[in-house]
Structure formats: structure tokens, C-alpha cells
DRENMARLUM-554427 format. One record per residue (C-alpha): residue number from 1; residue in three letters; x, y, z. Coordinates in steps of 0.02 Angstrom, whole numbers. Each point is the difference from the previous one (the first is absolute). Layout:
BEGIN
@pos = NUM code = ALA c1 = X c2 = Y c3 = Z $
...
//
This chain:
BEGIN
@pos = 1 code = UNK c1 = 663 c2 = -123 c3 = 1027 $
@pos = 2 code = UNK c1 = 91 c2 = 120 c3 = 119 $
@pos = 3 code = UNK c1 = -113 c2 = 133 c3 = 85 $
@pos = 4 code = UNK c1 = 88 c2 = 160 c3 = 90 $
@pos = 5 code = UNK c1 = -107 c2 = 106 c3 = 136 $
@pos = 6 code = UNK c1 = 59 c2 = 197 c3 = -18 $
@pos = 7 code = UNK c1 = 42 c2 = 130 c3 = -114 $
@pos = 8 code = UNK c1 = 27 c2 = -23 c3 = -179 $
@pos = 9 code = UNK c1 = 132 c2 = 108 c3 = -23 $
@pos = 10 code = UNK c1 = 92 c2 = -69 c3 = 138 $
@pos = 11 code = UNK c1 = -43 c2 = -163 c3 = -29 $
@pos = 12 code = UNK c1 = 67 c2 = 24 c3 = -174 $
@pos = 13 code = UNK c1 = 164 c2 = 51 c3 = 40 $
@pos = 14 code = UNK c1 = 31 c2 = -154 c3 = 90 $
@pos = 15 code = UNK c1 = -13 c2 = -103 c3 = -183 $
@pos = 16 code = UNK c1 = 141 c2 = -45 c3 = -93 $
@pos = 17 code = UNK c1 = 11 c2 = 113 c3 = -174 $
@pos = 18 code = UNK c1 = -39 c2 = -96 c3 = -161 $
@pos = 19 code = UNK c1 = -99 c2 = -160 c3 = 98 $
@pos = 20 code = UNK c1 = -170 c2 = 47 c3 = -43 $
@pos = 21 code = UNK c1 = -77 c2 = -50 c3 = -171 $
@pos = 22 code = UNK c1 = -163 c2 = 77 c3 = 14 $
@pos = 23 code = UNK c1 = -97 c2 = 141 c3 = 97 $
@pos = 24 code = UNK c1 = -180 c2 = 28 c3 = -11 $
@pos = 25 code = UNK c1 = -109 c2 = 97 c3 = 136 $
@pos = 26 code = UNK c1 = -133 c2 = 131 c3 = 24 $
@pos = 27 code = UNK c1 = 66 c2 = 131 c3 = 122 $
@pos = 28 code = UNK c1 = -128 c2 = 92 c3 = 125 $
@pos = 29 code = UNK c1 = -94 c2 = 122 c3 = -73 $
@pos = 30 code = UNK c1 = 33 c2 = 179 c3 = 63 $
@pos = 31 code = UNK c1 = -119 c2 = 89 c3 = 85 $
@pos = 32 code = UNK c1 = -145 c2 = -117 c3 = 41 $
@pos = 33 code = UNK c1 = 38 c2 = -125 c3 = 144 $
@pos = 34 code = UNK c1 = 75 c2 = -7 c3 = 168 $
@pos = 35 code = UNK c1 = 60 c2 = -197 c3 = 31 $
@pos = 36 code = UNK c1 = 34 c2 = 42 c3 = 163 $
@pos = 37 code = UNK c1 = 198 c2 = -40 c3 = -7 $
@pos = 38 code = UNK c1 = 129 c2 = 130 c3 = 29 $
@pos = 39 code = UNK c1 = 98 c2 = 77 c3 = -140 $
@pos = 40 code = UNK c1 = -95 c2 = -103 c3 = -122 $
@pos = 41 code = UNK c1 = -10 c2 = 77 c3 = -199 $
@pos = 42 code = UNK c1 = -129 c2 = 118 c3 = -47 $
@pos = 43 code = UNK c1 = -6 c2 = 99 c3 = 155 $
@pos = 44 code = UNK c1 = 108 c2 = 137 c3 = -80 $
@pos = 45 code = UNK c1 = -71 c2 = 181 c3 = 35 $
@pos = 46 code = UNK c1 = 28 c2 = 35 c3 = -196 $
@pos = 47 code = UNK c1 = -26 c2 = -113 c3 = -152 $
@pos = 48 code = UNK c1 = 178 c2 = 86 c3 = -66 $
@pos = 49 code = UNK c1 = 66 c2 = -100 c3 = 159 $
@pos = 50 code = UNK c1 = -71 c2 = -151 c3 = -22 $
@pos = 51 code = UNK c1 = 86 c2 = -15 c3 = -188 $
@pos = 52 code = UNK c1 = 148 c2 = 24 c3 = 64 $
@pos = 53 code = UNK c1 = -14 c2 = -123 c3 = 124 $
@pos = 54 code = UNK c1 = -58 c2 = -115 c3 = -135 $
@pos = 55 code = UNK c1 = 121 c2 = 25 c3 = -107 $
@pos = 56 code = UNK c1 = 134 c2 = -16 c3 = 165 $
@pos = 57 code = UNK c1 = -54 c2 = -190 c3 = 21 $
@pos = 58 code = UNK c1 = 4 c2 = -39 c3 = -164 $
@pos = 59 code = UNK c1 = 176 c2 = 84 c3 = -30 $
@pos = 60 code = UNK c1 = 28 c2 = -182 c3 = 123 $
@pos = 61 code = UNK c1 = -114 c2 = -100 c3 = -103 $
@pos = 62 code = UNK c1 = 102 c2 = 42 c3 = -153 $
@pos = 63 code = UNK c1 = 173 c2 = -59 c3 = 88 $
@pos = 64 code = UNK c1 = -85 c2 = -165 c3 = 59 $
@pos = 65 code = UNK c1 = -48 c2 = -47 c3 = -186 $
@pos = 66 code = UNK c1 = 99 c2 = -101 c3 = -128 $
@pos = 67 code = UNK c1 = 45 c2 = 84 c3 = -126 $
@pos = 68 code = UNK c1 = -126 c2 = -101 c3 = -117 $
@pos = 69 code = UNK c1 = -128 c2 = 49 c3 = 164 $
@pos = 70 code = UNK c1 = -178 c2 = 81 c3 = -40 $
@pos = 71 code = UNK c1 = -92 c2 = 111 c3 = 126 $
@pos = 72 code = UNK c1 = -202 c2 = 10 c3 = -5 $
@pos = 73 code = UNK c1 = -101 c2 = 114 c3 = 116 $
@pos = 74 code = UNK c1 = -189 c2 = 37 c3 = 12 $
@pos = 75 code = UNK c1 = -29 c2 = 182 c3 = 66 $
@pos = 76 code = UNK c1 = -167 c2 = 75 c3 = 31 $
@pos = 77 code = UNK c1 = -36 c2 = 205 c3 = -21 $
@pos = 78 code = UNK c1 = -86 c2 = 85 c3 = 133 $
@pos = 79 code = UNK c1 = -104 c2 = 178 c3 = -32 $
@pos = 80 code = UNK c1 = 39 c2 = 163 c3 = 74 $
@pos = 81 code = UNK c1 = -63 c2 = 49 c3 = 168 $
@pos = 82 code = UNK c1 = -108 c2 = -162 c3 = 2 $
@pos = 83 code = UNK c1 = 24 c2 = -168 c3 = 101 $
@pos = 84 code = UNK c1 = -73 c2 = -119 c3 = -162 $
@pos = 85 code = UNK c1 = 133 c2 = -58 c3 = -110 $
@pos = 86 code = UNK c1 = -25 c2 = -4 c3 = -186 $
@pos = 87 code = UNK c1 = -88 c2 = -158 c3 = -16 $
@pos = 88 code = UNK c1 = -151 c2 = 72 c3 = 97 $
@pos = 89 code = UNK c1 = -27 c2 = -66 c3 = 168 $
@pos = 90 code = UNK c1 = 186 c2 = 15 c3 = 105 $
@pos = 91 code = UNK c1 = -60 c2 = -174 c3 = 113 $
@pos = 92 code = UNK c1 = -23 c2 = -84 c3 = -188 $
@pos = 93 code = UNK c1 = 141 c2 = 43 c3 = -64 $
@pos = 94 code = UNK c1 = 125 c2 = -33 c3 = 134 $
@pos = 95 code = UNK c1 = 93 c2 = -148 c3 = 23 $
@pos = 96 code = UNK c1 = 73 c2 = 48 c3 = 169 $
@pos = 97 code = UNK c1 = -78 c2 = -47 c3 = 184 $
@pos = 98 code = UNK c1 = -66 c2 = 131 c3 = 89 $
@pos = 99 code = UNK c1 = -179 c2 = 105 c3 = -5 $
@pos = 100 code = UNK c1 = 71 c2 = 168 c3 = 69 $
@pos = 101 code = UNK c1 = 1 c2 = 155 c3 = -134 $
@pos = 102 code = UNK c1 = 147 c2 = 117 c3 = -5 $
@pos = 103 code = UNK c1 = -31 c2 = 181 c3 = 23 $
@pos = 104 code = UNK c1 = 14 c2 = 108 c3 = -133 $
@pos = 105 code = UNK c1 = 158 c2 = 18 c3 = -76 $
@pos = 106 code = UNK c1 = 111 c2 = 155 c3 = -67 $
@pos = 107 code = UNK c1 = -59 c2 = -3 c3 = -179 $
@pos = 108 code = UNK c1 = 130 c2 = 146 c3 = -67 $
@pos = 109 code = UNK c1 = -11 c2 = 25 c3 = -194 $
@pos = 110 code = UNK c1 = -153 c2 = -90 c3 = -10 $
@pos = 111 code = UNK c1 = -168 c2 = 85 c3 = -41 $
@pos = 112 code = UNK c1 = -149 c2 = -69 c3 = 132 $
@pos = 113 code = UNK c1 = -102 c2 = -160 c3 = -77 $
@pos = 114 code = UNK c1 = 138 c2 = -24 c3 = -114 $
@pos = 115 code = UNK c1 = 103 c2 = -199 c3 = -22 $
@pos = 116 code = UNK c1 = 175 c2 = 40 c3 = 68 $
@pos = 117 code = UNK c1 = 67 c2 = -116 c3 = -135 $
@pos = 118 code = UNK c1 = 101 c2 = -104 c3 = 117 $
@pos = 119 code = UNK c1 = 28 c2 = -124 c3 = -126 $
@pos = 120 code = UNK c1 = 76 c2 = 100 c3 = -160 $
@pos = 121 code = UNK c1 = 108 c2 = 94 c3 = 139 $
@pos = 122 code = UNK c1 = 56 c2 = -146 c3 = 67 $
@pos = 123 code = UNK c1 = 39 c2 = -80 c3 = -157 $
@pos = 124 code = UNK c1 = 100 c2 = 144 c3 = -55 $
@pos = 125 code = UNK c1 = 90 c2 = 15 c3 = 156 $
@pos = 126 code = UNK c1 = 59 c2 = -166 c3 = -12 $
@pos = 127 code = UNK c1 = 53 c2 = 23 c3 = -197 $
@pos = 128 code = UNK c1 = 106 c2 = 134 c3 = 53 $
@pos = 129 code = UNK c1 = 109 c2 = -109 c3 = 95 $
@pos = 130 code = UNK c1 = 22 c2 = -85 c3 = -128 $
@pos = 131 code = UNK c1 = -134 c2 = -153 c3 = 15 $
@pos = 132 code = UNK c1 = -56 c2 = -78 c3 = -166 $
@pos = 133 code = UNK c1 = -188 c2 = 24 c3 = -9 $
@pos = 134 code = UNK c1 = -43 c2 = -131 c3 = -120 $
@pos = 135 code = UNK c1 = -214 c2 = -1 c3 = 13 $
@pos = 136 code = UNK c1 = -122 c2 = 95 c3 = 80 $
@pos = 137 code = UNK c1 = -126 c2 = -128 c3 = 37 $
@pos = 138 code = UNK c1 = -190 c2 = 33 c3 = 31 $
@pos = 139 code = UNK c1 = -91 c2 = -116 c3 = 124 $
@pos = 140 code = UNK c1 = -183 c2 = 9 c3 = -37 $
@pos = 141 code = UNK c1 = -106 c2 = -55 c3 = 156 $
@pos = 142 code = UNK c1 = -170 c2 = -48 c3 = -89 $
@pos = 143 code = UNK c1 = -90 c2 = -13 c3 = 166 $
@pos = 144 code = UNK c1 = 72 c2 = 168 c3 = 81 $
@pos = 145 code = UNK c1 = -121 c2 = 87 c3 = 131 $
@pos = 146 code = UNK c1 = -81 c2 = 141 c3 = -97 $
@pos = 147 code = UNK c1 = 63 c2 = 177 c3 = 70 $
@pos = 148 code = UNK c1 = -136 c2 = 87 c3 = 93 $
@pos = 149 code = UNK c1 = 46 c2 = 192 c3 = -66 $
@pos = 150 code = UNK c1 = -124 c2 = 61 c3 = -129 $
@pos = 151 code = UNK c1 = 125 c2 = 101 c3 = -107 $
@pos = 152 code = UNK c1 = 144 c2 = -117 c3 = -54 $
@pos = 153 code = UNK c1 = -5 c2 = -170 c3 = -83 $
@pos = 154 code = UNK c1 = 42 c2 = -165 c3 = 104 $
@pos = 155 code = UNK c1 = 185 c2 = -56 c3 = 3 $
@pos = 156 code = UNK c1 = -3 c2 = -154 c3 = -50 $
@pos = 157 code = UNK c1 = 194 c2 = -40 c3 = -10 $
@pos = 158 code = UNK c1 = 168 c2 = 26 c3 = 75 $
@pos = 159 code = UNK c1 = 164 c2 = 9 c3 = -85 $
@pos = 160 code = UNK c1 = 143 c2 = -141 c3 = 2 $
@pos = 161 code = UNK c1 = 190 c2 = 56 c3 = -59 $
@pos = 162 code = UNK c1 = 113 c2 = -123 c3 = -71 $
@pos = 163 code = UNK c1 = 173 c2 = 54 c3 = 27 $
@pos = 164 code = UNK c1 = 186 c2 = -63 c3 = -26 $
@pos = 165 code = UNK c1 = 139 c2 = 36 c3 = 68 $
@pos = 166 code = UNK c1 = 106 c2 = -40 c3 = -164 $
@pos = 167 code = UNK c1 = -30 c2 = -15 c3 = -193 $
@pos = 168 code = UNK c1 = 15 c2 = -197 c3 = -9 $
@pos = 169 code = UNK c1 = -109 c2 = -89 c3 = 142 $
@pos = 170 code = UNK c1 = -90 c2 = -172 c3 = 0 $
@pos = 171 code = UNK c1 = -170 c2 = 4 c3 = -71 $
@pos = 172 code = UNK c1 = -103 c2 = -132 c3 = -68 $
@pos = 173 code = UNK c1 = -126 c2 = 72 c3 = -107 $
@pos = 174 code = UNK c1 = -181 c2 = -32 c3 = 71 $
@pos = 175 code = UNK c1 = -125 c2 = -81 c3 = -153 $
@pos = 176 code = UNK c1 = -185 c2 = 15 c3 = -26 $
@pos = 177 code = UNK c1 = -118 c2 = -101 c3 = -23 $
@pos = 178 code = UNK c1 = -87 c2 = 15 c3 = -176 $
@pos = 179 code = UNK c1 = -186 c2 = 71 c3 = 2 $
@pos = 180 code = UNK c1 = -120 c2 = -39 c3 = -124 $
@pos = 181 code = UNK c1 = 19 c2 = 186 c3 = -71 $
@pos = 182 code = UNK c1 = 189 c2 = -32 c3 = -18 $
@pos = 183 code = UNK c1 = -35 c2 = -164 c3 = -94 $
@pos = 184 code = UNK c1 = -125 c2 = 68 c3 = -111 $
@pos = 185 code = UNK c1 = 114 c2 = 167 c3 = -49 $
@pos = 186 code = UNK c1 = 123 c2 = -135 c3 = -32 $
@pos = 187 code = UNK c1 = -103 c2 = -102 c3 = -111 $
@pos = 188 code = UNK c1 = -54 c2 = 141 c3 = -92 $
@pos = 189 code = UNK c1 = 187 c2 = 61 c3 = -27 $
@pos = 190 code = UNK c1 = 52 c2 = -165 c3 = -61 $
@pos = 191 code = UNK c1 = -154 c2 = -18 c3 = -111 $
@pos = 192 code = UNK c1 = 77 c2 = 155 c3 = -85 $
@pos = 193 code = UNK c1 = 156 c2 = -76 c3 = -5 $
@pos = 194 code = UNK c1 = -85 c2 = -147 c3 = -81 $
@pos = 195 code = UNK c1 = -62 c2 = 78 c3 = -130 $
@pos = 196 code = UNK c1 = 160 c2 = 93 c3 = -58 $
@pos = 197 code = UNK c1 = 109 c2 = -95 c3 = -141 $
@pos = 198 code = UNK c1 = 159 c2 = -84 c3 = 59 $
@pos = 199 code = UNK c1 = -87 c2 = -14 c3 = 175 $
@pos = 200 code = UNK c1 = -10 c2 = -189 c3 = 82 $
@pos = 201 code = UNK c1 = -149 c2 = -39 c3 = 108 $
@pos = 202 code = UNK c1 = 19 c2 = 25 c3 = 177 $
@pos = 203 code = UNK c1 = -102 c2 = -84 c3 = 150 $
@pos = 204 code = UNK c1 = -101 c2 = 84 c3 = 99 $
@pos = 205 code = UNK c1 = 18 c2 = 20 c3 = 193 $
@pos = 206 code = UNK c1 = -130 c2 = -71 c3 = 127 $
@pos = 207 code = UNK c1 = -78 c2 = 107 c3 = 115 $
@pos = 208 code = UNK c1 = 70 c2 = -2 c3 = 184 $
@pos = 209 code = UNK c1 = 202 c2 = -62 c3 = -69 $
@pos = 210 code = UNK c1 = 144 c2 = 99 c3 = 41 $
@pos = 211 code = UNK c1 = 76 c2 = 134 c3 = -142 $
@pos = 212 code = UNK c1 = 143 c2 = 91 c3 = -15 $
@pos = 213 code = UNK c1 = -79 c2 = 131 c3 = 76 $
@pos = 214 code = UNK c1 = 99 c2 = 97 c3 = 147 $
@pos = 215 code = UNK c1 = -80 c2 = 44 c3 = 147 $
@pos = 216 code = UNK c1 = -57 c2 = 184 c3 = 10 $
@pos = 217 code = UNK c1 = -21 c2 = 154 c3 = 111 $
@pos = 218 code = UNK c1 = -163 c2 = -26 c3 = 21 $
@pos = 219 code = UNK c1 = -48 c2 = -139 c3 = 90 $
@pos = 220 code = UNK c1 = -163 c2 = -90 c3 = -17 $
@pos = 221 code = UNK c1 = 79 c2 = -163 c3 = 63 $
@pos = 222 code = UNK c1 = 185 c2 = 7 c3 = 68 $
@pos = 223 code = UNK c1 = 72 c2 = -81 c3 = -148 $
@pos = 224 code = UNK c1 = 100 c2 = 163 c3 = -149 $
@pos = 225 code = UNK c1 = -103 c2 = 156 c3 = -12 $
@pos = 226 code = UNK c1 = 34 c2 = 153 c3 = 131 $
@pos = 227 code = UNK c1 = -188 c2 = 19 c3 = 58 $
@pos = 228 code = UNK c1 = -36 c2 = -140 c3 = 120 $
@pos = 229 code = UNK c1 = -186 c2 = -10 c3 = 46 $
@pos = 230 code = UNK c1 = 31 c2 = -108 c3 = 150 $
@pos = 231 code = UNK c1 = -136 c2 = 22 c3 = 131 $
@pos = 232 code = UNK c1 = 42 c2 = 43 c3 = 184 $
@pos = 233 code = UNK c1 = -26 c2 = -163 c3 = 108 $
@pos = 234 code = UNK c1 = 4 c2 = 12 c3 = 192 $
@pos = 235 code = UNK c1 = 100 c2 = -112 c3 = 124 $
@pos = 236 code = UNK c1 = -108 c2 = -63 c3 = 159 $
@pos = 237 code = UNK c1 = 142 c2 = -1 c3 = 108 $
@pos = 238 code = UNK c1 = 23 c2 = 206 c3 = -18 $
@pos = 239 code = UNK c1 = -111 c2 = 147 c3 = 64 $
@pos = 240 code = UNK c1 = 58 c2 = 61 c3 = -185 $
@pos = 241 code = UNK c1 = 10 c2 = -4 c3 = -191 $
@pos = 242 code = UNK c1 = 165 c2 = -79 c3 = -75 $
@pos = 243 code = UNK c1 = 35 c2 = -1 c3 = -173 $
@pos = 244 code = UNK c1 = -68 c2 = -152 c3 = -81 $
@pos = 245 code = UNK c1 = 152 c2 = -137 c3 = -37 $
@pos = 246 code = UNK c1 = -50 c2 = -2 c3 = -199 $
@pos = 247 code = UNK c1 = 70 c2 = 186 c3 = 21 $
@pos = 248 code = UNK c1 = 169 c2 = -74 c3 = 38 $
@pos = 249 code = UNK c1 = -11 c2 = -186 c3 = -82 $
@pos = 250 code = UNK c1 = 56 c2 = 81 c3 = -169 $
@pos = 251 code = UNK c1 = 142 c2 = 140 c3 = 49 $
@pos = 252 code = UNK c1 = 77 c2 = -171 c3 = 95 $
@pos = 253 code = UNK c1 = 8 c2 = -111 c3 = -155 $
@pos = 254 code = UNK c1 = 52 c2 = 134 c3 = -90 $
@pos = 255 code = UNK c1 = 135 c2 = 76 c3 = 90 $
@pos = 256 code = UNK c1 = 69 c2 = -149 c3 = 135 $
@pos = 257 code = UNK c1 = 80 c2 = -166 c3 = -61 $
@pos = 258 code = UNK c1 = -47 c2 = -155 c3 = 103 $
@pos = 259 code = UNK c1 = 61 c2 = -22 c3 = 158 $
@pos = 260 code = UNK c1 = 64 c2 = 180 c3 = 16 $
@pos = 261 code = UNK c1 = -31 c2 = 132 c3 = 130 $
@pos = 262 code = UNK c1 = -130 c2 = 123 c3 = 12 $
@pos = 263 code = UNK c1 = -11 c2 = 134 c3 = 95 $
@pos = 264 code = UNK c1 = -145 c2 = 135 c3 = 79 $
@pos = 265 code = UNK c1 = 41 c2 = 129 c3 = 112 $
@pos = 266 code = UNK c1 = -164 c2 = 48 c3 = 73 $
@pos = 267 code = UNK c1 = -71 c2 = -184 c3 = 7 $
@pos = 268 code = UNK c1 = -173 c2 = 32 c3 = 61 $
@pos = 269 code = UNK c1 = -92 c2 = -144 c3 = 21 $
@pos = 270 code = UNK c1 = 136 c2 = -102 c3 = -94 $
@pos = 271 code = UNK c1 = -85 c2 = -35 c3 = -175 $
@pos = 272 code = UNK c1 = 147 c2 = 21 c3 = -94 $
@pos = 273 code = UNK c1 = 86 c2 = -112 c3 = 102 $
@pos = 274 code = UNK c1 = -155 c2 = -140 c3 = -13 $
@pos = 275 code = UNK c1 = 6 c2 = 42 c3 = -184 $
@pos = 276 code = UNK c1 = 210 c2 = -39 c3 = 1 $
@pos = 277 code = UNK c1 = -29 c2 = -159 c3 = 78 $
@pos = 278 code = UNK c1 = -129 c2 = -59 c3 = -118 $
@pos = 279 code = UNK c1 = 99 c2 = 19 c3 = -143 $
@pos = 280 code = UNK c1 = 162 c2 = -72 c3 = 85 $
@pos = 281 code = UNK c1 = 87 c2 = 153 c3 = 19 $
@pos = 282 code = UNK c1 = 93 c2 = 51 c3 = 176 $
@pos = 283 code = UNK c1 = -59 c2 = 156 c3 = 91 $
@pos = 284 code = UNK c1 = 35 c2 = 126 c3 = 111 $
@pos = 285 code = UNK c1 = -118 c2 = 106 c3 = 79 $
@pos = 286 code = UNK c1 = 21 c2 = 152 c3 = 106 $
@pos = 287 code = UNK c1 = -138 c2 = 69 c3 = 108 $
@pos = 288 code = UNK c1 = -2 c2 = 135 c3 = 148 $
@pos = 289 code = UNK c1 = -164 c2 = -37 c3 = 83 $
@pos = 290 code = UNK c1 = 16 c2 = -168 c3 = 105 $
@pos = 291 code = UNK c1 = -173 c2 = -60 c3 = -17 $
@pos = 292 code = UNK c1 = 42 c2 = 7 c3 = -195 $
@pos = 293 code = UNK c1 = 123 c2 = -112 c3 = 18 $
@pos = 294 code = UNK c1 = -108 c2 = -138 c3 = 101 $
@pos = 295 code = UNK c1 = -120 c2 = 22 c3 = -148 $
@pos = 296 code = UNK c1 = 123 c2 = -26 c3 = -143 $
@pos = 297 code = UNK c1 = 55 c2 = -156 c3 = 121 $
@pos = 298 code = UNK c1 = -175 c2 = -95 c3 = -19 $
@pos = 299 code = UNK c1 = -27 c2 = 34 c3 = -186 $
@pos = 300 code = UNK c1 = 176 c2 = -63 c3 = -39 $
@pos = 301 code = UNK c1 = -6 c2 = -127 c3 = 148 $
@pos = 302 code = UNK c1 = 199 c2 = 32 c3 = 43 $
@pos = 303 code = UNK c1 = 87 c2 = 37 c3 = 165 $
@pos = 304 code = UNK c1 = 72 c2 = 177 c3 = 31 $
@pos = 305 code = UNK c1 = 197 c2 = -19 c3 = -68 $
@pos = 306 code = UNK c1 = -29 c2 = -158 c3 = -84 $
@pos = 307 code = UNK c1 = 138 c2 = 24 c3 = -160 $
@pos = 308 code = UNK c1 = -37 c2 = -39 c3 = -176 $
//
């Protein structure tokens, strides 16, 4: 694991282009924290300027990648003219130290009490320069902090973006388990087949065994559907909510061979870089806000500039 202090951007530029398999992070949200560290993301006075930054850094991220490289990132929306994100409470929600609100933000072009749609703007920023969006992935928090407004529902998810950077990537199709509803469908299609002339018997499948089954975009365990219901799950060690490692378990196997390098640009407490070294992949993490960094060194238990 290799951990850089600063910028992203900048740190970015020092990396050699095409040496990065993998990238998968959750950039600051705009508009809802101060972290207390100088020129961080999300402080932009417009949400029009912090897209653009966005799509600035990952402009780098894209000439880091392999060719075959994938590129996953977790972004939150935010409402206009109000400090609470669209999950409900802002201090729930965010995975970033620091308890300090921002002040109210230029919200031009967006009607009071109304989601800015960071997200879809986002995504389509980054399709016009040419990224591959691949999925739009749901994560599902079953255990999300009810909102405390009385004339909107709870959000109860956030939005994950799989992108690539070319047409033919690595990807290792995610399976899931069978439940007993998928067994019994498939019992009762091949009892129909059964029945039909020229038809030989077929077994049936036991509940819980793998099928062909890919996973989807809806994820009620991280395993081939593109809603994910993985519940938030704090860390001890931070004054904040990360994003729980099941969240990026599956985009890992999925997108990152063995012993290859992945990559997160705003590191946070270093989850994805735990996560990496579970599953035997390299990492590299970039992080502006020092005490971030001594965090993401006690839950990975490396030294600062320790290489791969």
C-alpha cells in the first residue's frame, strides 16, 4: 500500500499513465461539510464549479488507468439552500471528518427545497468526455437515519457509477447466490419442461447453490444485481460514517485482477484501501487531511510510503 498526503489532482499528475488497474472512491459531497483543510473538494461557491473540478481530476484518473481499467465512484446529492444531504441527516451521511456545516451555497438554476441532482450531472459530465458509463448502481442503506422534514420521503440510498475508460476492460462477472424463490421458479419452469414431449428430465437446484445468474443493479447482497441493500456500518476509529467495505468488496472482484493496483483519490478513512488488501490487491490511496491519513494507517496497519 502506498499512501500520498495532498491534493488529488496534484498528486495524480505525479503517476505514471496506464499503471493503475482500478479506481474506486466517493468524492466529498458539495455543499455540506467543512474538513477543516485548505483547498479541499466541495468548498466550491457553485455546484457548476464543483463538476468541473470533478470532472478535472478525473480527466487524471482516466490517464492513470489501463486501458482494460474500470473507474467506480459513490456520490451523494445535496438539496438546495439546505445543509442535509439527500440521505437525510448531512452527519449520517458523510463519510468525511469534520462536524462544521458549510454556509449556504450559490444555488443558481435551482428552485429552493429542490435535489440539485449532483449525481445525474455528474454522470453526464463525465460521459461527455468520453467515459464509458457502464451501471448506475443503487446502494440501499436499510438502516438509514429517517429524515426529520415532514413533507418529503426518507432517502434511503445513494448512487454508485461504474465507468470505463475503454470498450474492452477486465471484469469478472459477480454471481448470486440462489434463493429459495429462484429455485422454486426454476422447478416450476422445468416441471413444464417435463411435461412437454421430446423433453428429458432435468434436476432440480438446491436452495442457497450458485446459478448462472449475473449480479444486478440492485443490490441486496454485493454479489450481480445493481441495487445493493448494504447497510451503513460505522468505524470506531473515526468521528464519522464511511461507506461499509461490502459496498466496495464486489466492484473489486469485479473490476481488479489479483495482485493489481487500486486506486482512491479522496481516501477518507482508507476503507478501500483495507478492502484492497483483503482481497490481495495493491493500493494506493490519496488523502488531503493528515489526520486521515494516520487513520487509514491503523485500519490497514502499514507505514506511511511503505510500497506495494
Amino acid at each position: 500500500m502506498n499512501l500520498h498526503q495532498g491534493d488529488s489532482l496534484e498528486v495524480l499528475k505525479t503517476i505514471d499513465s496506464e499503471s493503475i488497474d482500478m479506481c474506486i472512491t466517493s468524492p466529498p459531497y458539495w455543499g455540506l461539510r467543512d474538513y477543516g483543510s485548505p483547498g479541499q473538494l466541495g468548498l466550491e461557491p457553485t455546484f457548476q464549479e464543483y463538476i468541473i473540478k470533478l470532472v478535472v481530476i478525473f480527466a487524471e484518473i482516466k490517464r492513470v488507468l489501463k486501458s482494460t481499467g474500470t473507474c467506480w465512484v459513490n456520490i451523494g446529492d445535496t438539496y438546495s439552500n439546505s445543509s442535509q444531504s439527500g440521505g437525510g441527516d448531512p452527519t449520517i451521511k458523510t463519510r468525511n471528518l469534520g462536524n462544521k456545516s458549510y454556509p449556504k451555497r450559490e444555488m443558481s438554476g435551482v428552485s429552493a427545497k429542490s435535489l440539485i441532482g449532483i449525481p445525474a450531472r455528474f454522470s453526464i459530465a463525465m460521459i461527455d468526455e468520453l467515459w464509458i458509463l457502464r451501471n448506475e448502481i443503487i446502494w440501499h442503506k436499510p438502516n438509514a437515519m429517517p429524515a426529520s422534514v415532514k413533507d418529503r420521503f426518507t432517502v434511503d440510498f445513494e448512487k454508485m457509477f461504474f465507468f470505463t475508460k475503454s470498450k474492452k476492460y477486465y471484469f469478472e462477472q459477480q454471481k448470486e447466490p440462489a434463493t429459495s424463490t429462484d429455485t422454486s421458479n426454476r422447478n416450476r419452469d422445468e416441471t413444464k419442461l417435463n411435461n412437454t414431449p421430446g423433453r428429458t428430465r432435468m434436476g432440480g437446484l438446491k436452495t442457497n447453490h450458485y446459478i448462472d445468474k449475473n449480479k444486478r443493479t440492485i443490490w441486496n447482497d454485493p454479489t450481480g444485481i445493481i441495487v445493493w441493500k448494504i447497510p451503513t456500518k460505522p468505524y470506531k476509529g473515526a468521528h464519522f460514517a464511511v461507506y461499509p467495505e461490502e459496498l466496495i468488496r464486489t466492484p473489486i472482484l469485479a473490476g481488479c485482477p489479483e495482485g493489481s493496483i487500486v486506486i482512491d483519490p479522496f481516501m477518507g478513512s482508507g476503507t478501500t484501501l483495507k478492502v484492497a488488501n483483503d482481497l490481495g490487491r495493491k493500493g494506493i490511496g490519496i488523502e488531503l487531511n493528515p489526520e486521515y491519513i494516520e487513520l487509514a494507517k491503523k485500519r490497514i496497519d502499514i507505514k506511511q510510503g511503505q510500497l506495494f
